[in-house]
Every structure is written in C-alpha cells, then in structure tokens.
C-alpha positions as CSV (number, residue, x, y, z in Angstrom):
1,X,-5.4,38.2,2.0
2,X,-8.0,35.6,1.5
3,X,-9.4,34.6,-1.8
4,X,-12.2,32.8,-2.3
5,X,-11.2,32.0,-6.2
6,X,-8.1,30.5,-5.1
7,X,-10.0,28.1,-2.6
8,X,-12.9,27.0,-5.0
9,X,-10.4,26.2,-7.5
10,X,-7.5,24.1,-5.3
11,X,-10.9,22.4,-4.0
12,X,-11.7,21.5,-7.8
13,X,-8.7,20.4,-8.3
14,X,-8.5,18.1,-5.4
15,X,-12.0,16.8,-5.8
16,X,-10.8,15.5,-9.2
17,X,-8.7,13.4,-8.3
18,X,-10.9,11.6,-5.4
19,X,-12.1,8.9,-7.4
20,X,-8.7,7.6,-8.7
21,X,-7.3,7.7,-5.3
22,X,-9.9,6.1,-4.2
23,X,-10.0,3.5,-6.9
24,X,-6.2,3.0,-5.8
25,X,-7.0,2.5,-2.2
26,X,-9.3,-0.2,-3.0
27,X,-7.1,-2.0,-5.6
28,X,-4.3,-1.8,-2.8
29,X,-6.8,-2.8,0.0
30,X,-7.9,-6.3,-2.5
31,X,-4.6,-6.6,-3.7
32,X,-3.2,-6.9,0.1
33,X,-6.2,-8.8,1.1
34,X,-4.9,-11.5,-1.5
35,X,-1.1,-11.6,-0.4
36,X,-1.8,-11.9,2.8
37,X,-4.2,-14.3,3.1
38,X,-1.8,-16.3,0.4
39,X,0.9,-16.1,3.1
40,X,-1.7,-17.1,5.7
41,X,-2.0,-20.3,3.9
42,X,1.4,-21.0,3.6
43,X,1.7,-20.7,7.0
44,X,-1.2,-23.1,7.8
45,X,-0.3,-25.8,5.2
46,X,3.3,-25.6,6.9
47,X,4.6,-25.4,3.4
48,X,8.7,-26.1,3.6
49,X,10.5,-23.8,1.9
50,X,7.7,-20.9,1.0
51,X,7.6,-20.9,4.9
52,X,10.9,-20.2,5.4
53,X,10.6,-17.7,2.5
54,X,7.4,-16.0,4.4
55,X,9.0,-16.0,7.2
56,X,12.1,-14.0,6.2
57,X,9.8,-11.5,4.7
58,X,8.0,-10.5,7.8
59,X,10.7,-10.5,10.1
60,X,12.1,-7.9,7.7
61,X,9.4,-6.0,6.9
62,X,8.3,-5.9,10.6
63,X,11.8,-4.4,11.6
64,X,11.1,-1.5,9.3
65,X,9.6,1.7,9.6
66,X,6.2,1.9,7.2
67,X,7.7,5.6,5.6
68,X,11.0,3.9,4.4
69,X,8.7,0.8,2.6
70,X,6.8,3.8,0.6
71,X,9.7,5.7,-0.5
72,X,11.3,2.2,-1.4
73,X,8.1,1.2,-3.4
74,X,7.8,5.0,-4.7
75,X,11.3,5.2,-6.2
76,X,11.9,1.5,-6.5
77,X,9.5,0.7,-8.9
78,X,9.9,2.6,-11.6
C-alpha cells in the first residue's frame, strides 16, 4: 500500500526542480518590481497619454480574476 521507493523518488524529483522555480520566482518578483514602479512614475510625473494608457491597464486587470491572467499568459505566450 505504501512505498517508501515511490516517495523518495517523487521527492527527488521535486527537489530538482526547486532551484529553477525558485530562480523564476525571483526573476518574476524583480521583473514586477520594475513594471510597477515604472507605472508608479508615470503616474507621479502625470505623464499625458502613458497615463491614460496606465490607467486602462489597471482598471482591466483589476476587474479580472488572477487564474484567468495565468492561463492567458500560459497559453498566450507561446
């Protein structure tokens, strides 16, 4: 019913792959840091049409669920 074998190598497995998804997180995490605070300028400096542009953008993104934006960017992408 249980088997140990079966566990220490799924756990091997998964364990392998920490340190790219990890790497990805932090990529992501910089990466969002950057965009954001970019749009936070835009919005400061009053800037006239990347305002408008930044704007639009959140008011869309902030109307839709987070699980839709993934499988967008998932299957979008490529």
């Amino acid at each position: 019913m249980f088997e140990s074998e079966i566990l220490l190598q799924d756990t091997r497995e998964i364990l392998s792959v920490v340190p790219a998804t990890l790497a990805m997180a932090l990529m992501i995490f910089v990466l969002s840091t950057i965009v954001g605070s970019l749009f936070a300028f835009v919005e400061y400096r009053r800037v006239p049409v990347l305002r408008e542009l930044v704007t639009v953008y959140k008011v869309i993104l902030k109307g839709v669920p987070m699980v839709i934006v993934i499988f967008l960017s998932y299957f979008g992408l490529p």
